[in-house]
mmCIF file of the N, C-alpha and C atoms, coordinates in Angstrom:
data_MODEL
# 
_entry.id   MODEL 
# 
loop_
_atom_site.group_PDB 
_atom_site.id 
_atom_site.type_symbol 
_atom_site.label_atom_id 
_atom_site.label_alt_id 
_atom_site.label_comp_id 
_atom_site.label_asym_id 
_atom_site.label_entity_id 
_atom_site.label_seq_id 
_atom_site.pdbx_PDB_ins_code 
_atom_site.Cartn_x 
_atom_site.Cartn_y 
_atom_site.Cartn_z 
_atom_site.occupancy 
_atom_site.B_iso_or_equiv 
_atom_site.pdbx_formal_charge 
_atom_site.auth_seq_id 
_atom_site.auth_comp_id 
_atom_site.auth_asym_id 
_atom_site.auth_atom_id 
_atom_site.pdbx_PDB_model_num 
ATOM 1   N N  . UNK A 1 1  ? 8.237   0.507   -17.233 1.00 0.00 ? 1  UNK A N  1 
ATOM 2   C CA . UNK A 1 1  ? 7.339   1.601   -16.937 1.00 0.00 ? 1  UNK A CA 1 
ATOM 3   C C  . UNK A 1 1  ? 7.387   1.904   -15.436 1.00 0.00 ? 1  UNK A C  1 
ATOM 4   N N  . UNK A 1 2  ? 8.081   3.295   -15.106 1.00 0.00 ? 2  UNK A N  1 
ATOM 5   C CA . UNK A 1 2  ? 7.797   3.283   -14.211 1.00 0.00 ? 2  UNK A CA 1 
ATOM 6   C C  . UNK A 1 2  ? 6.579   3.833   -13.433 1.00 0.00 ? 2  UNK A C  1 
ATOM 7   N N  . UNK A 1 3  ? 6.019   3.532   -11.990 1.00 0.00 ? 3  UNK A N  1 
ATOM 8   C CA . UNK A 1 3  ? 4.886   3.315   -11.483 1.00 0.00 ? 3  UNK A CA 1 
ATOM 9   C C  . UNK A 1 3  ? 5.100   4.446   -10.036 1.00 0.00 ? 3  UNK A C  1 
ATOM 10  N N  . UNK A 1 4  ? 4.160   5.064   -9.930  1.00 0.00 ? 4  UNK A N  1 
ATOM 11  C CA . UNK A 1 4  ? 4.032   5.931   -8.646  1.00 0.00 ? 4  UNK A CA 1 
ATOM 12  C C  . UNK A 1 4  ? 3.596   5.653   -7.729  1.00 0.00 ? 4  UNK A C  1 
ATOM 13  N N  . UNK A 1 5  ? 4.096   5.969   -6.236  1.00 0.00 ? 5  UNK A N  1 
ATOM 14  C CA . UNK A 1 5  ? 3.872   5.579   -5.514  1.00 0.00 ? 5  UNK A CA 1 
ATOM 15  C C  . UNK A 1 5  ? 2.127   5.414   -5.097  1.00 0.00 ? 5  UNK A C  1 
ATOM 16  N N  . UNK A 1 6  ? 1.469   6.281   -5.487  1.00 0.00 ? 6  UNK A N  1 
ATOM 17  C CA . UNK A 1 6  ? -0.190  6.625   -5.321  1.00 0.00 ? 6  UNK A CA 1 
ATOM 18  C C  . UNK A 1 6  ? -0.321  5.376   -5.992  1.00 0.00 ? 6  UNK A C  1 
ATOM 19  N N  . UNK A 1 7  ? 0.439   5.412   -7.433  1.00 0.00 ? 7  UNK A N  1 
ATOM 20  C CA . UNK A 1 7  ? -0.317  4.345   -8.312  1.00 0.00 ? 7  UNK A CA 1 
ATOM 21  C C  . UNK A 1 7  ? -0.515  2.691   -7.586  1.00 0.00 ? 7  UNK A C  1 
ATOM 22  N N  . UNK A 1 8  ? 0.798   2.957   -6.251  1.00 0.00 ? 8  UNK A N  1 
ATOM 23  C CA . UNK A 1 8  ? 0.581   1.392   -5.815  1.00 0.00 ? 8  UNK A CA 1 
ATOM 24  C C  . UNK A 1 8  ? 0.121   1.324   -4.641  1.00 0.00 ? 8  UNK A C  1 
ATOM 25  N N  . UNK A 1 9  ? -0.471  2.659   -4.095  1.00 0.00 ? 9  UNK A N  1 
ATOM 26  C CA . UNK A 1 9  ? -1.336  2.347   -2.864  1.00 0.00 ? 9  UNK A CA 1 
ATOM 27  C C  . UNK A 1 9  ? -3.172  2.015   -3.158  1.00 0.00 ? 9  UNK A C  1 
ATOM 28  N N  . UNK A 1 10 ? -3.433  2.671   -4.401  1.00 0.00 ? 10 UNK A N  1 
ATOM 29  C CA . UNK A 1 10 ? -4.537  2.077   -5.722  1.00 0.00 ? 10 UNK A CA 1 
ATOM 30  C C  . UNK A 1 10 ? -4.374  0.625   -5.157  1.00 0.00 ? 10 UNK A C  1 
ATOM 31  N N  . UNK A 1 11 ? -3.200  0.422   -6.329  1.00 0.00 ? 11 UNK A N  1 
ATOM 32  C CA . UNK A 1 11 ? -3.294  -1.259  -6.491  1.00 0.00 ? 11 UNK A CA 1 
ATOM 33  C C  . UNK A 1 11 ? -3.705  -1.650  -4.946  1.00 0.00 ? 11 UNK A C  1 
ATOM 34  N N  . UNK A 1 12 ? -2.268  -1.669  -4.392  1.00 0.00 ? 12 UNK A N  1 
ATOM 35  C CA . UNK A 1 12 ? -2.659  -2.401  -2.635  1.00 0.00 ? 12 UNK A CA 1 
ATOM 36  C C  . UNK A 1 12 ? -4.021  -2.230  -2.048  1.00 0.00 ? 12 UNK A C  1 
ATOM 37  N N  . UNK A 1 13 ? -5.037  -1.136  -2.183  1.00 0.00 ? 13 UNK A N  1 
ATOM 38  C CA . UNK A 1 13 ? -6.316  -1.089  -1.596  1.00 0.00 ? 13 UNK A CA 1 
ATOM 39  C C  . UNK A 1 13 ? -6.851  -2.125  -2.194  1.00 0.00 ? 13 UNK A C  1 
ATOM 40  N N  . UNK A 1 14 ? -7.156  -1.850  -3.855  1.00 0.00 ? 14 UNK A N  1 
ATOM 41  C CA . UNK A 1 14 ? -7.851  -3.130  -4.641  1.00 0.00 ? 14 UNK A CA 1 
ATOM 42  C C  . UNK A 1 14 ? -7.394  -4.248  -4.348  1.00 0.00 ? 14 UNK A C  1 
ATOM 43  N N  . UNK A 1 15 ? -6.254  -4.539  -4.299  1.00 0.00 ? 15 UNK A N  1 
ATOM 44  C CA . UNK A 1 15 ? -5.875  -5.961  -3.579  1.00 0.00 ? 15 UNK A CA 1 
ATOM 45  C C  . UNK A 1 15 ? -7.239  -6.503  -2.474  1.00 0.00 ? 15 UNK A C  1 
ATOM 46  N N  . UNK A 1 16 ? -6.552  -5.461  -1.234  1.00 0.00 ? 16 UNK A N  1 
ATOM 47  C CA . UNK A 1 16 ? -6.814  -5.447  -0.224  1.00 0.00 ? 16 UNK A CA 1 
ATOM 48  C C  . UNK A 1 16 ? -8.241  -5.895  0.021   1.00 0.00 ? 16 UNK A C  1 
ATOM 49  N N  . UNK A 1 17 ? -9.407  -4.399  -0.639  1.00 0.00 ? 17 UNK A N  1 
ATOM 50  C CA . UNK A 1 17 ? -10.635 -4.820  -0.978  1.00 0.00 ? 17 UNK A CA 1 
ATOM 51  C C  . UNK A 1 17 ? -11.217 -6.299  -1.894  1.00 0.00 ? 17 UNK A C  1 
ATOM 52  N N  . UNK A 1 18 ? -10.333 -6.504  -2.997  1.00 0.00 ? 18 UNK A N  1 
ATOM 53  C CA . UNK A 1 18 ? -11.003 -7.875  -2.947  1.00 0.00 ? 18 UNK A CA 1 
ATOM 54  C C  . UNK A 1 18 ? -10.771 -8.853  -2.103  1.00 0.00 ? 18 UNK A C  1 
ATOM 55  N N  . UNK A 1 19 ? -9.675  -8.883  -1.593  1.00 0.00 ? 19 UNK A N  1 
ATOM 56  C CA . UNK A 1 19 ? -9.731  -10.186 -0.638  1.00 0.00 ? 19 UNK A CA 1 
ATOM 57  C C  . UNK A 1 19 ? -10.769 -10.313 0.280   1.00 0.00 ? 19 UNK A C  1 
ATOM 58  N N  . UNK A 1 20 ? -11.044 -8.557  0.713   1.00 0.00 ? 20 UNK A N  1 
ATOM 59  C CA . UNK A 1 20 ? -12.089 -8.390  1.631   1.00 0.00 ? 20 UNK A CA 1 
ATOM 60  C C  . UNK A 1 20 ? -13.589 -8.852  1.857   1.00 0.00 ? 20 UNK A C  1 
ATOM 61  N N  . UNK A 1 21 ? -13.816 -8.272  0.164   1.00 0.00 ? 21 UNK A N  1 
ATOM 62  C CA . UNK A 1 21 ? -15.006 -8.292  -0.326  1.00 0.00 ? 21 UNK A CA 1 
ATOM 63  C C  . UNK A 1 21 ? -15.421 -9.896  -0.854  1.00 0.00 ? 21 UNK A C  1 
ATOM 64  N N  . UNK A 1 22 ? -14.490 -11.059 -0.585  1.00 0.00 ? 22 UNK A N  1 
ATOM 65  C CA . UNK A 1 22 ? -15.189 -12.818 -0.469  1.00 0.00 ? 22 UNK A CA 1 
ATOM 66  C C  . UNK A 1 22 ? -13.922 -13.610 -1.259  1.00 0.00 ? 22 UNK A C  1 
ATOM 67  N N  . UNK A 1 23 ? -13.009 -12.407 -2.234  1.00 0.00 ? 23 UNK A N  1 
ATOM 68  C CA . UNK A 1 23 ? -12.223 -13.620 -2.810  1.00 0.00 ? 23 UNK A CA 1 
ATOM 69  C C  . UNK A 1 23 ? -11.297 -13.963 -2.088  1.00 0.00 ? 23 UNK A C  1 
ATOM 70  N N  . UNK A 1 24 ? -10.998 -15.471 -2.108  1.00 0.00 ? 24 UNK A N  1 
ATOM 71  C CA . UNK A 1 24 ? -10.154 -15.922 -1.143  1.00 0.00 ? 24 UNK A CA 1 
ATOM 72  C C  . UNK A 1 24 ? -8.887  -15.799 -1.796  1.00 0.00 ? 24 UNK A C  1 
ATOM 73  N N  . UNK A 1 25 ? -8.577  -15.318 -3.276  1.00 0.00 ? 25 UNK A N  1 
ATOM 74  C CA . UNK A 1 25 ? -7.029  -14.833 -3.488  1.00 0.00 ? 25 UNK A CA 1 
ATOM 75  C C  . UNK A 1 25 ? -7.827  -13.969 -4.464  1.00 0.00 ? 25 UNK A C  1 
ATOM 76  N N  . UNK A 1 26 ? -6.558  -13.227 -4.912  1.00 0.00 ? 26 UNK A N  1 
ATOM 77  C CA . UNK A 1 26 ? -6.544  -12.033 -6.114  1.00 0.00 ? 26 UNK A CA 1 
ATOM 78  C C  . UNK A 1 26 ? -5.151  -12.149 -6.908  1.00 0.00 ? 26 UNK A C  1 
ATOM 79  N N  . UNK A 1 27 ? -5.272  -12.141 -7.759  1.00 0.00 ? 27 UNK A N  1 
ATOM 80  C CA . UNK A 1 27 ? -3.763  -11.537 -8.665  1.00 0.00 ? 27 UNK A CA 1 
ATOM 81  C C  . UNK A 1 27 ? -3.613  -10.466 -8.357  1.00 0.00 ? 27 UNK A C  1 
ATOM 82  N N  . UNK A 1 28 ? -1.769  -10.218 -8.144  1.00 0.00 ? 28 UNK A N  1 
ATOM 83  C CA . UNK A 1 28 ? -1.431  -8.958  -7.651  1.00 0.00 ? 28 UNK A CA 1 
ATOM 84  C C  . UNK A 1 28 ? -0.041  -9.271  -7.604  1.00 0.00 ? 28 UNK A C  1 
ATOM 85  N N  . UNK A 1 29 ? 0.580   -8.138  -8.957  1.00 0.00 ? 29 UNK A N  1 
ATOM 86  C CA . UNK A 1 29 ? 1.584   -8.099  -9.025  1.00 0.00 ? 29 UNK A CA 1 
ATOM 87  C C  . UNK A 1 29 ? 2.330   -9.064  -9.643  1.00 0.00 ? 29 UNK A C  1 
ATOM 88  N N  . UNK A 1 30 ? 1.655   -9.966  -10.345 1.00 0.00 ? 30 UNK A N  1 
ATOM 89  C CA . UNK A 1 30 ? 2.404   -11.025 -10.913 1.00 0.00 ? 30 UNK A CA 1 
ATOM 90  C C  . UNK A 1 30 ? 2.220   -12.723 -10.568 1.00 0.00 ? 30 UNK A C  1 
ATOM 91  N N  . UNK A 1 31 ? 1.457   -11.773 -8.896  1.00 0.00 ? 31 UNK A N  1 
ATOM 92  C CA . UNK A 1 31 ? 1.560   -13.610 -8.304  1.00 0.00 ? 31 UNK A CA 1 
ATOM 93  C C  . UNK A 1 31 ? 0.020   -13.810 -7.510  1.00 0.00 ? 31 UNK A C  1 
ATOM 94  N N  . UNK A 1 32 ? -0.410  -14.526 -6.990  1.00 0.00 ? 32 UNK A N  1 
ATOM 95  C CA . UNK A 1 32 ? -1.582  -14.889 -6.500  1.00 0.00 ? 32 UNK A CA 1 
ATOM 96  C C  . UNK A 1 32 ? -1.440  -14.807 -5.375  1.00 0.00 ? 32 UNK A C  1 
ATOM 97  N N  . UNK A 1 33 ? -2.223  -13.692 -4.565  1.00 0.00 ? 33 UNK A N  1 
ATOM 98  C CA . UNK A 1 33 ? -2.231  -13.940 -3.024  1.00 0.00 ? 33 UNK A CA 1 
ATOM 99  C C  . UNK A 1 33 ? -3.710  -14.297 -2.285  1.00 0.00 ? 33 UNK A C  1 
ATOM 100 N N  . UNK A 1 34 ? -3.351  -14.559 -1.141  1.00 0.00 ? 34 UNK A N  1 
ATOM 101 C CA . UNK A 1 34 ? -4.673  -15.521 -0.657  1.00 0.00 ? 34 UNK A CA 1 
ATOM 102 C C  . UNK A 1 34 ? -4.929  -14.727 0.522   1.00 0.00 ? 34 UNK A C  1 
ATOM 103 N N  . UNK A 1 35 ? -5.885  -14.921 1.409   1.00 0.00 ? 35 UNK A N  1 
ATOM 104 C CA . UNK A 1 35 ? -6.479  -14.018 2.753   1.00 0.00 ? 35 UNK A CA 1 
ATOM 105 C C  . UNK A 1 35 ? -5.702  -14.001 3.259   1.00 0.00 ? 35 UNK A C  1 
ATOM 106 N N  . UNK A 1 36 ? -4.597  -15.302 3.371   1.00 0.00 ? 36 UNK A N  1 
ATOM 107 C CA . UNK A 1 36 ? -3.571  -15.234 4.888   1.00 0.00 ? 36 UNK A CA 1 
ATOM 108 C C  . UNK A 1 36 ? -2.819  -14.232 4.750   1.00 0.00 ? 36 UNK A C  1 
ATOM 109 N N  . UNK A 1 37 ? -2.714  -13.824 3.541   1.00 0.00 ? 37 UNK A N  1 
ATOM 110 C CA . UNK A 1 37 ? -1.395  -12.751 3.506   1.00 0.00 ? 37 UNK A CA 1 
ATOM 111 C C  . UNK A 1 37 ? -1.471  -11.169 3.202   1.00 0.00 ? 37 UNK A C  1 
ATOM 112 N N  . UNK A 1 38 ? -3.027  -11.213 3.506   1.00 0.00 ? 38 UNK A N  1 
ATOM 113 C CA . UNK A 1 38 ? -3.585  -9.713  3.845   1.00 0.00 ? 38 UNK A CA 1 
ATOM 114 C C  . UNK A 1 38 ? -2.883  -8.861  5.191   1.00 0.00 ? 38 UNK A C  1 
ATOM 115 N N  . UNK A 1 39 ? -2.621  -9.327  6.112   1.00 0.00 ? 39 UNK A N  1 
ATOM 116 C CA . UNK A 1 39 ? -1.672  -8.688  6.822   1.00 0.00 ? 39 UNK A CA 1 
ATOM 117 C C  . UNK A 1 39 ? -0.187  -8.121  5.968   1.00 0.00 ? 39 UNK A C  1 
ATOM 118 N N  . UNK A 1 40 ? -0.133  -8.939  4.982   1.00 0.00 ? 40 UNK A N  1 
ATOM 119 C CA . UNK A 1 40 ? 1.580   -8.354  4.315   1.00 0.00 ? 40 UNK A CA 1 
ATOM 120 C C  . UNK A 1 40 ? 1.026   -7.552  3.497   1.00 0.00 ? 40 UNK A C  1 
ATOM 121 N N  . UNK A 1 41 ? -0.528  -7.342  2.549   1.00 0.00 ? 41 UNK A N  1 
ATOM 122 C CA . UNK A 1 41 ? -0.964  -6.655  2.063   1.00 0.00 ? 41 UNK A CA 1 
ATOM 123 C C  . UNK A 1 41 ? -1.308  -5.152  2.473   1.00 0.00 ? 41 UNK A C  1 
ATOM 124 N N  . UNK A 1 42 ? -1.308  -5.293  3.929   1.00 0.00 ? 42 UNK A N  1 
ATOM 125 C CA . UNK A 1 42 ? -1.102  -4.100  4.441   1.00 0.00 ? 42 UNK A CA 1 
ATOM 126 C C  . UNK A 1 42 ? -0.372  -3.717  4.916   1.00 0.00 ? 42 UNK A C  1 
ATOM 127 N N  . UNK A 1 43 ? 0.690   -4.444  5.256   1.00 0.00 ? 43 UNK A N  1 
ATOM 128 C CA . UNK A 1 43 ? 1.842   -3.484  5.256   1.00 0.00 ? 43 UNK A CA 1 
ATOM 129 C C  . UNK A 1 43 ? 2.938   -3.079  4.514   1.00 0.00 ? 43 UNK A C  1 
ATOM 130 N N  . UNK A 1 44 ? 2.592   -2.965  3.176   1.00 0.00 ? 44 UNK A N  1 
ATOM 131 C CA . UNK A 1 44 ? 2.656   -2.998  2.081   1.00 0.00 ? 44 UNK A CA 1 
ATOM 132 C C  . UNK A 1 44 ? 2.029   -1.778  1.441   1.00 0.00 ? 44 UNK A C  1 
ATOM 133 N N  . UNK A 1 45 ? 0.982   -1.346  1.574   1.00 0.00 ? 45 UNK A N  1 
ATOM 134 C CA . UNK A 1 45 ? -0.009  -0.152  1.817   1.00 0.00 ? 45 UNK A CA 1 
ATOM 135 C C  . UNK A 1 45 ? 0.783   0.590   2.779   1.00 0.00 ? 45 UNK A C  1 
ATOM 136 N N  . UNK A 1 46 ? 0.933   0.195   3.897   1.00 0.00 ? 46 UNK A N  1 
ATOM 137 C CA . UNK A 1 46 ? 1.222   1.716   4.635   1.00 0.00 ? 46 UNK A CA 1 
ATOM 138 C C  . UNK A 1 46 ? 2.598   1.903   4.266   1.00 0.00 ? 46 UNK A C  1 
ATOM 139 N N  . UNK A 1 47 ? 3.292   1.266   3.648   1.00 0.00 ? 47 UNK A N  1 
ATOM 140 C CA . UNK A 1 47 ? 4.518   1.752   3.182   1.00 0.00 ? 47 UNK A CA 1 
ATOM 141 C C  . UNK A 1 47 ? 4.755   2.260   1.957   1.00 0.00 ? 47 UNK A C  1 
ATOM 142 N N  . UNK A 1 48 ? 3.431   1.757   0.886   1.00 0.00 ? 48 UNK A N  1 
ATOM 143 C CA . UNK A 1 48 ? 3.613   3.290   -0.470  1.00 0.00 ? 48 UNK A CA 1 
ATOM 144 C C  . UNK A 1 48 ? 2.609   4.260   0.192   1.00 0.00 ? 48 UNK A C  1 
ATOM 145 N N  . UNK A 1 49 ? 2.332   4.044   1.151   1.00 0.00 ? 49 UNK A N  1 
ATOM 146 C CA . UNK A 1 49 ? 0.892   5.520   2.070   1.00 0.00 ? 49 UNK A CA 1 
ATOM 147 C C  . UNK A 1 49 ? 1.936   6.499   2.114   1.00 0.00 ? 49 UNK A C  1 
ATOM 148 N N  . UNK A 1 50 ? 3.471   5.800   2.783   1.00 0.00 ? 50 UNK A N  1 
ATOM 149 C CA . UNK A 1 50 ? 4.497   6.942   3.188   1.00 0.00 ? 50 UNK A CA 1 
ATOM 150 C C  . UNK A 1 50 ? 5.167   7.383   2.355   1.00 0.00 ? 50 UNK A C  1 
ATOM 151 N N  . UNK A 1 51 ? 5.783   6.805   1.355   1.00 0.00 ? 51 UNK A N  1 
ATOM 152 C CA . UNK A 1 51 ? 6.780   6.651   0.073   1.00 0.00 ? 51 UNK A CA 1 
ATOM 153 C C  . UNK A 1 51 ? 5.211   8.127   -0.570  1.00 0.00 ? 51 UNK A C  1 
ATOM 154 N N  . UNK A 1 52 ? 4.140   7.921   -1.013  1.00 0.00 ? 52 UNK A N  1 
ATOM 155 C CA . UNK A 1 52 ? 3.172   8.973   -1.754  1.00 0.00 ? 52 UNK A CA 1 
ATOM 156 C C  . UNK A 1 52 ? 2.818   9.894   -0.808  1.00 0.00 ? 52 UNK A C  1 
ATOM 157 N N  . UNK A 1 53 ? 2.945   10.292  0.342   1.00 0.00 ? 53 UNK A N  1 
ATOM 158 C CA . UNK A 1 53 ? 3.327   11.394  1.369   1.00 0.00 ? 53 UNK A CA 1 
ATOM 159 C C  . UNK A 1 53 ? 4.434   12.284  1.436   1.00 0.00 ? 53 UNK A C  1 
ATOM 160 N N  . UNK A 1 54 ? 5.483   11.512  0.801   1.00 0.00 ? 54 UNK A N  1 
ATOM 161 C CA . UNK A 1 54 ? 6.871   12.103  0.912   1.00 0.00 ? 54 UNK A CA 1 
ATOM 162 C C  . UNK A 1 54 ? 6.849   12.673  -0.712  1.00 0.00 ? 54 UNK A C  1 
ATOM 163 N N  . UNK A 1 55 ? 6.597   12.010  -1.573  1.00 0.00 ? 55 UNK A N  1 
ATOM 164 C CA . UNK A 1 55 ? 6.277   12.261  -2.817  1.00 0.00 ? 55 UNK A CA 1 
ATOM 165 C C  . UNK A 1 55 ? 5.208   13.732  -3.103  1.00 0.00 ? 55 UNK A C  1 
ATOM 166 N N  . UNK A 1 56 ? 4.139   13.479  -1.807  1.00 0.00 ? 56 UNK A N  1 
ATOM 167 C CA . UNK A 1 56 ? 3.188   14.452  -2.638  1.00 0.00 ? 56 UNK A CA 1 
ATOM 168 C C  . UNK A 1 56 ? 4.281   16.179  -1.728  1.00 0.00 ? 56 UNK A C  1 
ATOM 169 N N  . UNK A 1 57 ? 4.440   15.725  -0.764  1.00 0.00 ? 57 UNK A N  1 
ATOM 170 C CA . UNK A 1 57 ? 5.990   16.739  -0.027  1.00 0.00 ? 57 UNK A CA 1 
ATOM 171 C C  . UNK A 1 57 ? 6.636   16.992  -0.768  1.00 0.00 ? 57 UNK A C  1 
ATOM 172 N N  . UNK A 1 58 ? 7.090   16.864  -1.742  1.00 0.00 ? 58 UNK A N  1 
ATOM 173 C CA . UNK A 1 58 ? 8.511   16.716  -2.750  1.00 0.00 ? 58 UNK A CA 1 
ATOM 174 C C  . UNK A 1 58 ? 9.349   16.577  -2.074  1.00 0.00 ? 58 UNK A C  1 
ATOM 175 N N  . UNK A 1 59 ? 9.804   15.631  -1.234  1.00 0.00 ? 59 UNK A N  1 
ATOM 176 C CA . UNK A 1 59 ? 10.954  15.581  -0.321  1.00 0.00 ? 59 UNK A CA 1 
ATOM 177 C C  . UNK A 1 59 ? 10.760  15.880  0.557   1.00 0.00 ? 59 UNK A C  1 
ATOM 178 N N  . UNK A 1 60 ? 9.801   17.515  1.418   1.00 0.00 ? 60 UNK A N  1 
ATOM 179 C CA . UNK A 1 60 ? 10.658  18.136  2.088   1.00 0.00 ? 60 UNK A CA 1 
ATOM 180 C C  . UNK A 1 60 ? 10.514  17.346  3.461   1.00 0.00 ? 60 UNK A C  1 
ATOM 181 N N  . UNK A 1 61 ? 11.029  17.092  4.519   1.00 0.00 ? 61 UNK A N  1 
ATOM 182 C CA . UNK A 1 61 ? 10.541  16.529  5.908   1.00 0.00 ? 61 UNK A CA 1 
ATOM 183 C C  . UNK A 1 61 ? 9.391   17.125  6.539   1.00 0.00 ? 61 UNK A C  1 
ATOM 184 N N  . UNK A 1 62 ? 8.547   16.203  6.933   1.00 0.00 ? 62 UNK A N  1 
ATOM 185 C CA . UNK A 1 62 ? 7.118   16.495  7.987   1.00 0.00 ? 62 UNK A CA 1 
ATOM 186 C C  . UNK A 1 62 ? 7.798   16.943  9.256   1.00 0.00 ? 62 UNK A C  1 
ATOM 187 N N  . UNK A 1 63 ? 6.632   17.150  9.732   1.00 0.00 ? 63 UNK A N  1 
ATOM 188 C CA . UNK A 1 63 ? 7.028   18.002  11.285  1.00 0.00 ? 63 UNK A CA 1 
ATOM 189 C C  . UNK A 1 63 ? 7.136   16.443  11.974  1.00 0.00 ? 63 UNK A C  1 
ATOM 190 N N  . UNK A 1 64 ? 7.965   16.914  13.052  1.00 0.00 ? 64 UNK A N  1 
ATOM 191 C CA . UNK A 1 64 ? 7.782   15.715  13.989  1.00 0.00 ? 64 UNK A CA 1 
ATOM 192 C C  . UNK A 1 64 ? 7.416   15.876  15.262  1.00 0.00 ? 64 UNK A C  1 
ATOM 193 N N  . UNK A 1 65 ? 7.032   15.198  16.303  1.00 0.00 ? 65 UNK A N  1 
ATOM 194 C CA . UNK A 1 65 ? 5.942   15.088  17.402  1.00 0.00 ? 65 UNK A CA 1 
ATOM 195 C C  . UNK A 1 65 ? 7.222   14.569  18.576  1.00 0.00 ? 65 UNK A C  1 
ATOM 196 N N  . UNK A 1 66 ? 7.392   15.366  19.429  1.00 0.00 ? 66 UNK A N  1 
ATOM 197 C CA . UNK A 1 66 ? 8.155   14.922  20.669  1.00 0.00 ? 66 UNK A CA 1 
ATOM 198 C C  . UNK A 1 66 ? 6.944   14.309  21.637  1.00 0.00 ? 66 UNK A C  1 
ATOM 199 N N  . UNK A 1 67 ? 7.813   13.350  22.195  1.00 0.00 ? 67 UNK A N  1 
ATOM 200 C CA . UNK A 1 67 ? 7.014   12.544  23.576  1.00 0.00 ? 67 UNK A CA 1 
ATOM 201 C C  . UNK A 1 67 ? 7.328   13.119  24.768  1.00 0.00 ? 67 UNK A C  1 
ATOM 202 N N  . UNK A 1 68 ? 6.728   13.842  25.730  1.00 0.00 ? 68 UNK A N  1 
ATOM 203 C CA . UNK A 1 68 ? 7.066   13.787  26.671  1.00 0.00 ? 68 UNK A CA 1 
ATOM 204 C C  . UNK A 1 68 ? 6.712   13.164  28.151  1.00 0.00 ? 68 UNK A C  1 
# 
């Protein structure tokens, strides 16, 4: 089955939020993760945030921001 990107920035928040909200692990994804690895939990999140950005785009490229 395949799964959308929205569908796994869902999951990753709920992850995210329970660990937040006192449990010291959650099931997710098959395997058990614990507080320490809430940092990989989020970056994990911001990478289906981008993958369901580009998705809700249909492809096309965002603008981009020069530094000067």
């Amino acid at each position: 089955m395949a799964v959308s990107a929205q569908e796994m920035v869902d999951r990753y928040l709920r992850a995210e939020i329970d660990l937040l909200e006192g449990g010291k692990d959650v099931q997710f994804g098959g395997r058990r993760v614990t507080m320490a690895e809430l940092p990989q939990i989020r970056t994990g999140r911001l990478e289906w945030e981008r993958r369901a950005s580009a998705e809700a785009r249909e492809g096309r490229p965002g603008h981009s921001l020069a530094t000067f």
